[in-house]
N, C-alpha and C positions, 0 to 999 in steps of 0.2 A: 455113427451119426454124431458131429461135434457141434457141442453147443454153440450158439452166436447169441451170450445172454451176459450181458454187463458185468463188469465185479459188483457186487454192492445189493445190489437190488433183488436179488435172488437169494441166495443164502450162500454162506462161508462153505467153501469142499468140507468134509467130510462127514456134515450133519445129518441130522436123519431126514432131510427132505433129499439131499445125494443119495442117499442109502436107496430110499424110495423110486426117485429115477430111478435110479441104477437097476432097481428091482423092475420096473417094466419095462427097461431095453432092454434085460435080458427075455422078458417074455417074449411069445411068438408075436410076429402081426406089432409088437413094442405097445402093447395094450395091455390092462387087467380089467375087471369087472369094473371099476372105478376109477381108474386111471389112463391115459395115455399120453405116450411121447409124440408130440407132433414136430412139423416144420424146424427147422433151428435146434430142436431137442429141448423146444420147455414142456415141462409137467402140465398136463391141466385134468380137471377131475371130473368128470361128465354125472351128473346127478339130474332127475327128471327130466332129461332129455336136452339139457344147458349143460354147455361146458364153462365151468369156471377156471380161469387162470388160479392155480398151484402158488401161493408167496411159501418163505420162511420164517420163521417165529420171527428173523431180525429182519427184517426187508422194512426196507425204506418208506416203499411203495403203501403200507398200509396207513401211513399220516397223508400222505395226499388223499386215497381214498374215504377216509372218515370224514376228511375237510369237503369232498366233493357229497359224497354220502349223508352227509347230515348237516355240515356248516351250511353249504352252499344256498345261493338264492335259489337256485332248483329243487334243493333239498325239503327248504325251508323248518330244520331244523326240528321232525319228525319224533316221534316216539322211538324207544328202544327197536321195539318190533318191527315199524317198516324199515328203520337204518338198518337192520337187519337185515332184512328183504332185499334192501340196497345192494346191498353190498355182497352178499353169497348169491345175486343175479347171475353176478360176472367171478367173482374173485372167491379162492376157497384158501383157508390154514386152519390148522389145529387150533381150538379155542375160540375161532371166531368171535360166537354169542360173548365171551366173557368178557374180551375186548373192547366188543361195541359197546356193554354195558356199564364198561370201567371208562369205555370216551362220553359217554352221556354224562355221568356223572361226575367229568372233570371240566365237561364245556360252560366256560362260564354265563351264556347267552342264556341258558336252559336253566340253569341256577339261580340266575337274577329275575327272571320272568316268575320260576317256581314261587320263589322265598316273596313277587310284590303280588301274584295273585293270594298266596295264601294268608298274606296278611289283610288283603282286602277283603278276602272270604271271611277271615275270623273276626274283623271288625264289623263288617254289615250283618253276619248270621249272627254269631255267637255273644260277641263284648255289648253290643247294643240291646239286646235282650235278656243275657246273666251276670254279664260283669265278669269280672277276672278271673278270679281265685276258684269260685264251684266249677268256668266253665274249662278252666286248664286241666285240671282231674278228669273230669266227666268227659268233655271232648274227647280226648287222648284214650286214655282207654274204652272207649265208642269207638272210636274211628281204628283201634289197636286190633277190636274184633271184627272189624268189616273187612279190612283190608288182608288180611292173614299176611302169607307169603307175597303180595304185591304192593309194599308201601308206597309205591311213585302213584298207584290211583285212589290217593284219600282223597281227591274232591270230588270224586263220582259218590263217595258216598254224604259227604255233608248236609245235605237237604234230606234226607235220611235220620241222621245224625240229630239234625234241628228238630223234626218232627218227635222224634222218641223224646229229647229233653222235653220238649215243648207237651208231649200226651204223659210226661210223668209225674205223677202227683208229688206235691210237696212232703215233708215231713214235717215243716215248720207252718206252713197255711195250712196244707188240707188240703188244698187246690191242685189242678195244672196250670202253666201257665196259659194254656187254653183258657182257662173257665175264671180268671182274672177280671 
């Protein structure tokens, strides 16, 4: 079975996505438990009942997909987890998740949206009811323990965040800000 699959977009001969064909045309039937060679001889990797098109670490093809995947008006620029979802629908490589994680956090659209809610959260919650200097400490490490291993969802916790400052007594009044 001879390939009819582009230069470029598949991966360079002899890496280990070759290797990998190579290793299920030689099996019976050109299948393994997660693998098969179909039509033309491309790779694709069949996972809960979908098959996903096989890329190589270089392929081309995975900047168009993040741009469809998350850039796009369809997409509309999604969390980690559904571009995720997106994208391992149809398309499989080694690393995927890390990928998608490393495209979020380069997309500028997501970054500037980030960086003007967050500052609008921290002026309406925080600057307007502590001021500066206490609330950059305290916030930060509040929001340090809420979040653990998930930094990107510190604003699910803020209203959280407010209420603990706001129910904790002073050391200087006596008070909470509550009881103001």
């Amino acid at each position: 079975m001879e390939a009819i699959i582009p230069d470029g977009w598949y991966e360079t001969s002899g890496g280990p996505l070759q290797q990998l064909r190579d290793e299920v045309l030689a099996a019976p039937h050109h299948a393994t438990r997660d693998f098969r060679v179909l039509v033309g001889g491309v790779l694709w990797r069949v996972a809960a009942g979908r098959y996903q098109l096989v890329l190589g670490e270089d392929s081309p093809l995975r900047e168009v997909i993040f741009k469809e995947a998350h850039d796009s008006v369809a997409a509309g620029h999604t969390g980690r987890e559904k571009t995720l979802e997106r994208v391992l629908r149809r398309f499989w490589w080694k690393n995927a998740s890390e990928d998608v994680a490393e495209w979020m956090t380069s997309c500028p659209t997501c970054q500037a949206f980030s960086t003007e809610t967050a500052a609008r959260i921290y002026f309406d919650v925080v600057w307007r009811q502590h001021g500066g200097a206490y609330a950059n400490r305290v916030v930060e490490d509040m929001l340090r323990s809420f979040v653990g291993t998930n930094p990107e969802d510190w604003d699910l916790y803020m209203t959280n965040v407010q209420f603990a400052i706001n129910d904790s007594r002073s050391d200087v009044t006596g008070f909470t800000p509550f009881e103001r």
